[in-house]
N, C-alpha and C positions, 0 to 999 in steps of 0.2 A: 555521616558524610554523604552528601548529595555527589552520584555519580556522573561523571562526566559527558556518558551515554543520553542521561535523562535531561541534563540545560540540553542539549541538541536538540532530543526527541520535543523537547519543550516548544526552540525554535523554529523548527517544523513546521510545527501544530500553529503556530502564531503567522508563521509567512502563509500558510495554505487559508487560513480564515481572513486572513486580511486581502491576498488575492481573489477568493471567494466575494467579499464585499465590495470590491472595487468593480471586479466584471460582473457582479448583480445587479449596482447602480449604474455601468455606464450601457447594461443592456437593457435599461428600467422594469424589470420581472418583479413584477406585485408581488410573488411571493419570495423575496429576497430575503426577510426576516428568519421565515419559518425554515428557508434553506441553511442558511447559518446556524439555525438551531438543530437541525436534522445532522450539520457538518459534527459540529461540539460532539454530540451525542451519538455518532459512529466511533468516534476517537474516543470516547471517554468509559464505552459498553468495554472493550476489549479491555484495554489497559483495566478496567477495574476488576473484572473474572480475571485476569492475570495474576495481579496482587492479591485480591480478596479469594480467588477461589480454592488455594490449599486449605484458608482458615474453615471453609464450608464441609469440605472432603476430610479434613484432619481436626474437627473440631478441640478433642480432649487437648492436644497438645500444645494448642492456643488458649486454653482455657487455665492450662497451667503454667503458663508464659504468655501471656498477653501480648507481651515489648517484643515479641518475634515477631510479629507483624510489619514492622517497620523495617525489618532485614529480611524477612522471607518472604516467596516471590512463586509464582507456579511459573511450569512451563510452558514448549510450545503445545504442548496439548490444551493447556489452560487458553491461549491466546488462539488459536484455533477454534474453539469454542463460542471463542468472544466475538470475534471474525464474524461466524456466522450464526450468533444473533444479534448484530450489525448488519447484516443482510436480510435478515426478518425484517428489522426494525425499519430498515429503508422502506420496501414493499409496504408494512403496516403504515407510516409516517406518510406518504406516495395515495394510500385509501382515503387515509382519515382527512388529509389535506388538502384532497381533491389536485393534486400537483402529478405533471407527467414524470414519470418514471424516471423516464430518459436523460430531461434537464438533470433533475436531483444527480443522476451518475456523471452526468459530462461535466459536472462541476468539482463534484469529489473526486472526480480522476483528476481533477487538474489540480484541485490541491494536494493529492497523494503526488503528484508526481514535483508539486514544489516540495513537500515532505522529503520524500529521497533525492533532490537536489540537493536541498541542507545537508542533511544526513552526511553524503557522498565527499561533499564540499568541505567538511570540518571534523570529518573520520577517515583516519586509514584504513583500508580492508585487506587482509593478508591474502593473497592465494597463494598453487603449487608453486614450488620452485621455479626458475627461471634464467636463462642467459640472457634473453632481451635486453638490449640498453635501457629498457624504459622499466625494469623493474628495481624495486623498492629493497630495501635491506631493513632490517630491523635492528641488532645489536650489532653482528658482523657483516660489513660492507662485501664480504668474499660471497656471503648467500643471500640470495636477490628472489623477490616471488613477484607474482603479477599483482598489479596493484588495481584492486577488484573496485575500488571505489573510482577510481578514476575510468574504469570502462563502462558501469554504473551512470556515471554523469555524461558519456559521450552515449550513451542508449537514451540519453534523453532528452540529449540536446539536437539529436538524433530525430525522433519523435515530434518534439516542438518544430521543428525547422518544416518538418512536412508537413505539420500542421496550416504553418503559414505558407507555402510553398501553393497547398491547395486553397487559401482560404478557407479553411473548413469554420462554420459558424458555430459558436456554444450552447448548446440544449437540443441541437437535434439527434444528439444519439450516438453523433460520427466521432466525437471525440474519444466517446467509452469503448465504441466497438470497438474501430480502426485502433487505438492505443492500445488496449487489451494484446490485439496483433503485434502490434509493436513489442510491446511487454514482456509477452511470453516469446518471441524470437530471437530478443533481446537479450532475456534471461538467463534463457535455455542457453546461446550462445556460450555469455558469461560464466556457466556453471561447469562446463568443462574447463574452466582453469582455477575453479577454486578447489576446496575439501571437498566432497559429495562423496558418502556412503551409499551404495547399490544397496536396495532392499525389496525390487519387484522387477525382473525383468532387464538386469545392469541401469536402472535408472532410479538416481537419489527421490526422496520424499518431495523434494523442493522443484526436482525436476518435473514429476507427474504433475505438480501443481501448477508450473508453469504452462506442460502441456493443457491442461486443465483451460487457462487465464485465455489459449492462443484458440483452444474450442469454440470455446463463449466467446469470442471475439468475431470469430469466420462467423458459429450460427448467425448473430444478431445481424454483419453485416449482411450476408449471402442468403440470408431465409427469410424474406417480406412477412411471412407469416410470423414471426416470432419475434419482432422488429415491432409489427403491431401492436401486440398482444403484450407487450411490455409498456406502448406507448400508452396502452388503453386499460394498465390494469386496473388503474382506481376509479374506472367506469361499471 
């Protein structure tokens, strides 16, 4: 059975490659093909170390079950992995292409951030408990949590609006910074009403990594020098 999670995840992938080619052409960027190609091929690294990377780490027991491959699945360690040889891959794709850094990221954040539109938009997210008028119930209407997917969509509609607010232009850099900022303040915010397990310091996994997203966003905008040096890597 095809999961309900996955057509979403699917939809995503489709809205963010399609807004991808619409702002390529109407920005006419010669290298709009090879961006699209670089898009696919971020989304497509992770999700497969996801899927395919138990079968690597756990060979014997795929070799004597084959047909689990189609039900087994790694975790976030696996997708973590993926992530960040997605991140290689950019930088490597960014050389070989001769393409500035920066466009290739101002694009991909815009379609990550249609990705979690979808997402948001056609999934419920359960958080803590709640009195709030505005939280969600799941079986019994008496217990009500915050409804993480709808605060999700308002961080990003959030985002977009200042985008347009500043007219900020796509491919110079401002979108990935500044969004980054947005993201990880965003997040962080959000993550105090959903689950998060403390594991370093009273701060969940997801949290450091937010703080992480909100780092890399301040250096790029607030450090000329590393702003550069991004612009200039496949020089």
């Amino acid at each position: 059975m095809i999961q309900y999670q996955w057509i979403v995840d699917i939809i995503g992938i489709l809205a963010g490659y399609i807004t991808i080619k619409v702002m390529l052409k109407k920005a006419g960027k010669a290298d709009y093909k090879k961006i699209k190609d670089i898009y696919l091929n971020v989304i497509l690294i992770p999700i497969t170390v996801w899927k395919f990377g138990p079968a690597v780490f756990h060979p014997i027991m795929f070799l004597k079950q084959p047909f689990s491959l189609l039900y087994f699945s790694g975790n976030n360690l696996y997708l973590s992995v993926g992530i960040l040889l997605s991140v290689v891959y950019i930088f490597y794709r960014s050389r070989r292409d001769n393409i500035d850094l920066l466009v290739i990221l101002d694009y991909i954040f815009l379609a990550l951030m249609l990705f979690v539109m979808v997402s948001n938009l056609l999934l419920w997210k359960y958080g803590l408990p709640t009195s709030m008028p505005w939280g969600i119930s799941i079986d019994n209407p008496d217990f009500k949590y915050h409804p993480i997917n709808i605060y999700n969509l308002i961080m990003v509609l959030v985002i977009f609006t200042w985008f347009k607010l500043k007219s900020i232009e796509l491919g110079k850099g401002i979108y990935f910074s500044k969004g980054l900022i947005g993201l990880g303040i965003g997040k962080m915010i959000i993550s105090y009403f959903s689950f998060e397990k403390p594991v370093f310091l009273f701060l969940s996994l997801n949290q450091w990594l937010f703080l992480v997203l909100l780092l890399v966003g301040f250096l790029i905008t607030y450090v000329p020098a590393i702003k550069n040096r991004l612009s200039n890597v496949n020089s």
